[in-house]
C-alpha positions in Angstrom: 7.6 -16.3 -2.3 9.8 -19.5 -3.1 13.3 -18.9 -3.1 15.5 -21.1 -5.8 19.0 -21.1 -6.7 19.9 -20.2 -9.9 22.1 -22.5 -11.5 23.2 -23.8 -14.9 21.3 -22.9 -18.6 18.4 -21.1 -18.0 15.6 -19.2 -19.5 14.5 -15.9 -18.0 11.6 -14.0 -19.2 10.3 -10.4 -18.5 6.8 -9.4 -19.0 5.4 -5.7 -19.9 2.1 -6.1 -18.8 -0.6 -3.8 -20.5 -4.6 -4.0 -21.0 -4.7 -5.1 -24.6 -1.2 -7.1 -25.1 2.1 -8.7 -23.1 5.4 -8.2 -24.2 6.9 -11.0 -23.4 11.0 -10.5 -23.6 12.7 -13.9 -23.6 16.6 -14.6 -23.3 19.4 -17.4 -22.1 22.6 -15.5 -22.3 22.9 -16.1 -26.0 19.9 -16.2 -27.5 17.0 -13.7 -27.1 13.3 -13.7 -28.2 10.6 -11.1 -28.1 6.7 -12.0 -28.4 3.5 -9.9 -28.2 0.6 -12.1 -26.7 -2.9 -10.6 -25.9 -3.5 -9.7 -22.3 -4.3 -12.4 -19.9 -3.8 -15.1 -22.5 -2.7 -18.1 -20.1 -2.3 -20.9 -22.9 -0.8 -18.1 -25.5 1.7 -17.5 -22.1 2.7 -21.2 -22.2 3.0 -21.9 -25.6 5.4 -19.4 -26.1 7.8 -20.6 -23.3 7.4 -24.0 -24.7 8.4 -22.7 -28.4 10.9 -20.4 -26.8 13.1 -23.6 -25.2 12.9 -25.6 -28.3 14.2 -22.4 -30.8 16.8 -22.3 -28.2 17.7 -25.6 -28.4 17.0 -26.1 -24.3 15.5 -29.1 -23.0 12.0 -29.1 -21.9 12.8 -29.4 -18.2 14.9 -26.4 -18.2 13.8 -24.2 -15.1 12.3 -20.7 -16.3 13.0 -17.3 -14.2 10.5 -14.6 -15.0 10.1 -10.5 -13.4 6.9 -8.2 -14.3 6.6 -4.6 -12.4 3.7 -4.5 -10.2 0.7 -2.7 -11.5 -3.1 -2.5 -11.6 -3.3 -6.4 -12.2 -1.7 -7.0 -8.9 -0.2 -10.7 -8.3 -2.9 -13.0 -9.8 0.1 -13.3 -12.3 2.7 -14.4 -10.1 0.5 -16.8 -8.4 -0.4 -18.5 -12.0 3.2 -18.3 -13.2 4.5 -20.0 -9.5 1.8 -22.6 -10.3 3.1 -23.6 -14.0 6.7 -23.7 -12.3 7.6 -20.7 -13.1 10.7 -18.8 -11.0 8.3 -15.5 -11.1 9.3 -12.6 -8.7 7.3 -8.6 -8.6 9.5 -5.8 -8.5 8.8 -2.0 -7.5 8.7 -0.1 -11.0 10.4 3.0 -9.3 12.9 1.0 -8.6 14.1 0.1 -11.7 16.7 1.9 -13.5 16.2 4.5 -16.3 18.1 6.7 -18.5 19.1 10.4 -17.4 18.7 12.0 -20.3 16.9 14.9 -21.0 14.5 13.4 -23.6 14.4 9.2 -22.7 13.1 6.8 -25.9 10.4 4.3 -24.1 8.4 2.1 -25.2 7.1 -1.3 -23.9 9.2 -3.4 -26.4 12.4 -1.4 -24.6 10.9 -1.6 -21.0 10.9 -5.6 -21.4 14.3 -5.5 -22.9 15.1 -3.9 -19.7 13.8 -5.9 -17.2 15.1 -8.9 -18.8 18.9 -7.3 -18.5 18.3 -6.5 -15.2 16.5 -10.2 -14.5 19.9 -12.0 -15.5 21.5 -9.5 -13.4 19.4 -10.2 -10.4 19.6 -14.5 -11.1 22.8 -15.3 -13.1 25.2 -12.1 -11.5 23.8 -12.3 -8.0 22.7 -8.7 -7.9 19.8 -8.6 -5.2 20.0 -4.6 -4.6 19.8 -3.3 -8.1 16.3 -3.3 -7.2 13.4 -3.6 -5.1 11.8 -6.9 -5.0 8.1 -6.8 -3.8 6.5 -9.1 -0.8 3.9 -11.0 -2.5 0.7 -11.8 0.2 -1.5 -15.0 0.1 -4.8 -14.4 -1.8 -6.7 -14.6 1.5 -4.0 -12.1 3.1 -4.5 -9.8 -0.5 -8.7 -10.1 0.0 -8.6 -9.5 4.5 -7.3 -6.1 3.1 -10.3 -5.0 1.1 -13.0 -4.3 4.0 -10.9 -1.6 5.7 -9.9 -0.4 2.3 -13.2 -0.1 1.0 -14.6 1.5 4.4 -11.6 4.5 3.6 -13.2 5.0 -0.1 -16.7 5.0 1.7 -15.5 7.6 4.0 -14.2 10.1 1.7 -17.2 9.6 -0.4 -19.9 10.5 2.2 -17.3 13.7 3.0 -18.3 14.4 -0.3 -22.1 14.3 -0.4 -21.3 16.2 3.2 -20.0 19.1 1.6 -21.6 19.0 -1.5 -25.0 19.2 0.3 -23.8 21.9 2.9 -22.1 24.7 -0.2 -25.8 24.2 -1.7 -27.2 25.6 1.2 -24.6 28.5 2.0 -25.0 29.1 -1.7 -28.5 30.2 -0.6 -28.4 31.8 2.4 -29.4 28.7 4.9 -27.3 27.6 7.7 -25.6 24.0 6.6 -26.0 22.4 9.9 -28.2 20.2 10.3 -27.5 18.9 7.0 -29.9 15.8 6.9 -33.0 18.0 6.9 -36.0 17.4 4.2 -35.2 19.8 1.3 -38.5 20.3 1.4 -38.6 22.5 4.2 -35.9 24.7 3.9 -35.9 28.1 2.9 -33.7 30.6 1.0 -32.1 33.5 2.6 -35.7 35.4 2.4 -37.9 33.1 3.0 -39.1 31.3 0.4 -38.3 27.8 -1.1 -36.0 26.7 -2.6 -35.5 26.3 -6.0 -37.1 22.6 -7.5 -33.6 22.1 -9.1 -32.0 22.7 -6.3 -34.4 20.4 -4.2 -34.3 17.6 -6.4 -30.3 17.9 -6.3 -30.6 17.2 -2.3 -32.6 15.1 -1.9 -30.2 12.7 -5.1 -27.2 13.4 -2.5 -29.2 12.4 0.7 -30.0 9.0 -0.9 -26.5 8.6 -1.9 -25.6 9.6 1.7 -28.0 7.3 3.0 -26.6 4.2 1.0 -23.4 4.7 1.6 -24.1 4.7 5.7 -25.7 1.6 5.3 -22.9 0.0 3.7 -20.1 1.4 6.3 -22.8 0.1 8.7 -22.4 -3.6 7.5 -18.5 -3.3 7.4 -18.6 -2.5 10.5 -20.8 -5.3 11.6 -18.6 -7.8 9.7 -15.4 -5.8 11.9 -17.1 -6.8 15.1 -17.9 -10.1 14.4 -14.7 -10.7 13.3 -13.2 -9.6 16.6 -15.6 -11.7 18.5 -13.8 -15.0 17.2 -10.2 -14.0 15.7 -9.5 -16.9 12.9 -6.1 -15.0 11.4 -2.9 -13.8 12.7 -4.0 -10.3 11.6 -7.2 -10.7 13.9 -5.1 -11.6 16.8 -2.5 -8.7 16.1 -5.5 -6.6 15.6 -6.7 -7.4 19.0 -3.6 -7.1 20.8 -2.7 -3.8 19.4 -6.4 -2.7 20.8 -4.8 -3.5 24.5 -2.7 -0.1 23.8 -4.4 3.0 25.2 -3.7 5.6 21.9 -4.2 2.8 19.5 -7.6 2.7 18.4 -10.0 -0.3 17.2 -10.1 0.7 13.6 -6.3 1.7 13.7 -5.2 -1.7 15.3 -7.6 -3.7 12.7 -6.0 -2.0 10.0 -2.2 -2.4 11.0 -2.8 -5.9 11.7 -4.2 -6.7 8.3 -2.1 -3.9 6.1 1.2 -3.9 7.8 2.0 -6.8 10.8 -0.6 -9.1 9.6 0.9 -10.6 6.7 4.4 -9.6 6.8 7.6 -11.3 8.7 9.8 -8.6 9.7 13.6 -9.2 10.5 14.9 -5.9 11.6 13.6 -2.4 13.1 15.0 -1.5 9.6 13.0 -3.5 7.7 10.1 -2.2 9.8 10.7 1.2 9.1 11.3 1.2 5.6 7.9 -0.7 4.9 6.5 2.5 5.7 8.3 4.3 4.0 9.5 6.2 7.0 13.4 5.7 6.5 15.6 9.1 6.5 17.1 10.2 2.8 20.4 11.9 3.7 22.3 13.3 0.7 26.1 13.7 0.7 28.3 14.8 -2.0 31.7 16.3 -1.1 30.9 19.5 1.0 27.4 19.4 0.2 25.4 17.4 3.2 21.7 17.7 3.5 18.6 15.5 4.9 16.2 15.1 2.0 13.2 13.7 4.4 11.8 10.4 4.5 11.7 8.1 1.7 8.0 7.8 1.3 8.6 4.6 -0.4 6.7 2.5 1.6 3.0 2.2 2.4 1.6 5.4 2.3 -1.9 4.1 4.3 0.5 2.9 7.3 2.6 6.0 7.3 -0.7 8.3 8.0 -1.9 6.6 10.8 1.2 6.5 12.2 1.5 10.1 12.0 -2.2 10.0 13.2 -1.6 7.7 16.2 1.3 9.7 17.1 -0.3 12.7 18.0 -2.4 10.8 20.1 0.2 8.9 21.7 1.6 12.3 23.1 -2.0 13.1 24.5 -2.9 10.0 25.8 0.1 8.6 27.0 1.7 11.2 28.3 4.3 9.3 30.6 5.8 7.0 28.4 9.3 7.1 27.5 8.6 7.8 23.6 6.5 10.9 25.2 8.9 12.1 27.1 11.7 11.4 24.1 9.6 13.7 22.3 9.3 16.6 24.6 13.1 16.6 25.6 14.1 16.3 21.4 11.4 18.7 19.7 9.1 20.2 22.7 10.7 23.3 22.9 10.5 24.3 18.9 8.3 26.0 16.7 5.6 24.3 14.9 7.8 23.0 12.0 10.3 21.4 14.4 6.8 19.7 15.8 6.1 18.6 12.4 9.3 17.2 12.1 9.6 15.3 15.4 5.5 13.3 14.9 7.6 11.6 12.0 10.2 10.4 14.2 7.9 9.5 17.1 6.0 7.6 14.0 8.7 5.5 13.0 10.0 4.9 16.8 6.1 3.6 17.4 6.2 2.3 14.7 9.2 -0.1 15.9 7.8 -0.2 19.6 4.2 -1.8 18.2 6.2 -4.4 16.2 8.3 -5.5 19.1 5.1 -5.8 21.2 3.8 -7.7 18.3 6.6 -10.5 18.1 7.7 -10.4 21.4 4.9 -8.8 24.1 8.0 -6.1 24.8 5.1 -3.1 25.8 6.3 0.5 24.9 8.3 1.7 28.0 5.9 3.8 30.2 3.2 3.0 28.2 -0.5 2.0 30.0 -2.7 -0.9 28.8 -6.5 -0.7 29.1 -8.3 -3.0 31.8 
């Protein structure tokens, strides 16, 4: 995302996007101006900023600063707003500041009211923490995620068919396993066929199980010949994460295009909070707790995290986060071994992106040969 100083008369303009209609709240610090346009209306979107800096008496040149909360529509709009000259940044919606009141008015007209406030706020009063703003990726960046993202859909729905097809058969009696068996041929708990409901209703899910093998099949084609002749800085991450004993092909393709891949890191901090694996302490007077991790991040990376980490203690038994582990949380119950894989996570987590940027290896930790 381009950075710009703000500076001088200005026009800033928030948009509540919906599926039928954009609100479209427009201000300068003394004049204001609010417009309902129909969704994804491009020249609608232009001829209203136009009209909006001749009512305010602003020449046409004057530089534009514009905010929308992320959404469904992801950032096709701040890449068309960057390339009409807009100032366009993508902010976190539970970020943004709301009423505490038991019973809150909102509506979209008020929701653009309030992210044009708190656009000035962020341009004209230099307020950067007020809220959070998003990392936009590159369209190719946005479309490397999709493949392993559509492979984790696939997955959960052939665990579907799995168990639909398997609590048919305990429904009658018949041991679930092998499940790919003709329905045909299988028999009730007394022996005789099955119903031709039932049959038909097996054979449907067996198709559907069938097509969607074939098409994790072909993603995982594309994954290997993608491997074979790395193009992207994800694909080289990718492959140098795979170098890791613990940290699995399909794990170390999707960090490097999810998480390392597109994003420029500055601090461990950064790192962790990306993930959404950042403590939450609350202190008030007397009162002093630990609320958990922030989960504010990426939920996908924070999982296999937590997967890799119990892996990490199997596999790489010797290494100094390993041994961190066992000395901090080894000798409690289940909960405090709970706790601890979340630490371990976010310390991994921090290890992998050094190794990343700077070939710094996990201490202890073996390479495969």
């Amino acid at each position: 995302m381009t950075q710009s100083t703000h500076s001088g008369t200005s026009v800033h303009m928030a948009l509540e996007i919906g599926n039928k209609e954009w609100k479209l709240a427009f201000g300068d610090g003394r004049h204001e101006r609010e417009v309902t346009i129909p969704a994804r209306g491009q020249a609608r979107l232009w001829k209203e900023i136009t009209a909006t800096k001749i009512k305010f008496g602003l020449p046409a040149d004057t530089p534009v600063f514009s905010c929308y909360e992320a959404g469904r529509d992801g950032f096709w709009i701040h890449r068309m707003l960057l390339q009409g000259g807009v100032q366009n940044i993508v902010v976190d919606p539970a970020s943004i500041e709301t009423n505490r009141r038991a019973r809150r008015v909102k509506t979209d007209r008020l929701d653009a009211r309030k992210l044009r406030s708190m656009l000035i706020r962020h341009w004209g009063g230099g307020e950067r923490k007020h809220w959070r703003v998003l990392h936009v990726p590159t369209a190719a960046e946005e479309a490397a995620r999709r493949p392993h993202r559509e492979a984790e859909r696939l997955k959960n729905e052939r665990l579907q068919h799995l168990v639909r097809m398997r609590s048919l058969l305990v429904l009658h009696g018949i041991n679930p396993r092998p499940v790919r068996v003709a329905p045909e041929q299988r028999k009730d708990w007394q022996g005789d066929a099955l119903p031709k409901e039932v049959v038909g209703e097996l054979r449907r899910e067996q198709e559907r199980l069938k097509t969607v093998d074939q098409q994790l099949k072909v993603l995982e084609q594309g994954r290997c010949q993608t491997i074979k002749a790395p193009q992207t800085r994800a694909h080289q991450v990718a492959i140098k994460l795979q170098r890791i004993k613990a940290v699995g092909a399909e794990t170390a393709w999707n960090l490097g295009h999810e998480f390392f891949g597109p994003r420029d890191f500055k601090n461990r901090r950064e790192v962790g909070s990306a993930a959404g694996l950042t403590g939450c302490p609350y202190s008030s007077g007397d009162s002093q707790r630990e609320q958990g991790i922030s989960k504010a991040g990426n939920a996908r990376v924070r999982t296999w995290l937590i997967e890799m980490s119990w892996r990490w203690l199997w596999m790489q038994p010797n290494s100094e986060l390993s041994k961190w582990y066992q000395r901090r949380f080894g000798g409690g119950g289940k909960r405090s071994h709970r706790i601890g894989i979340v630490a371990l996570a976010r310390r991994l987590l921090i290890a992998l992106w050094r190794y990343v940027e700077w070939d710094t290896l996990p201490e202890g930790a073996l390479v495969r040969v």
